[in-house]
C-alpha positions, -999 to +999 in steps of 0.1 A: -615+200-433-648+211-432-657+238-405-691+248-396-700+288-404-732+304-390-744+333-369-759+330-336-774+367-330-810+370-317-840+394-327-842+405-292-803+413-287-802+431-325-833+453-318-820+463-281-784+474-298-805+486-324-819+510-305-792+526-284-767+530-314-796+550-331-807+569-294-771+578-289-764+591-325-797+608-330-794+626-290-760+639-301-765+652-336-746+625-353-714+633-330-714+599-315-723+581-345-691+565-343-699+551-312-728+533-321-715+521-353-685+508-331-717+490-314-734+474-341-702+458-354-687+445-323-725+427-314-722+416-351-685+395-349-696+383-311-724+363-327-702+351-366-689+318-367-668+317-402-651+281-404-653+273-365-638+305-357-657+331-338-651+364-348-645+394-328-641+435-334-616+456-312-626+489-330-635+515-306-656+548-310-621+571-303-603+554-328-629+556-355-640+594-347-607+605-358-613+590-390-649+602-392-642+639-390-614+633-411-635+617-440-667+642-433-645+672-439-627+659-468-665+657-487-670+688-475-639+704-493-644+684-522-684+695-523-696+657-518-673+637-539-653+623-514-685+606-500-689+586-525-654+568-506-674+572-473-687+535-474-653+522-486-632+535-465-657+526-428-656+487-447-616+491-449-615+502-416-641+476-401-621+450-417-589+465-401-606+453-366-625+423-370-602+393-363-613+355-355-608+339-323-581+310-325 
């Protein structure tokens, strides 16, 4: 069976998210980063369709921030090489919370 895949996000919506996750991470030094990221990905799987089943994220900015000072203060001990696992390891845990509706 053939199931239709697609995403229904507007300009509008994605500029106005946009925004705030970058307001709120740049007004607090990068502290709440994980809050806006947390942002960006939840208004991402709201609007994907992947074989008739809309996605959605139940990450949440406490849950990640944990991981975040965790993963910033292991590249700090190992003078930056752990940050080349930075990206890896935010897509592991991204993954981790994006489910599909049944």
């Amino acid at each position: 069976m053939n199931r239709e895949s697609y995403f229904d996000g507007g300009l509008l919506s994605y500029i106005g998210h946009s925004l705030l996750a970058a307001l709120v991470t740049v007004c607090t030094l990068g502290i709440c980063a994980p809050w806006g990221i947390c942002l960006m990905y939840k208004w991402k799987a709201k609007h994907t369709v992947i074989d008739g089943r809309r996605l959605y994220f139940d990450g949440t900015a406490l849950q990640l921030f944990g991981n975040w000072m965790k993963w910033w203060l292991l590249t700090l001990i190992t003078f930056g090489i752990y940050g080349f696992w930075l990206h890896i390891k935010l897509e592991q845990w991204i993954a981790k919370h994006t489910h599909h509706l049944y």
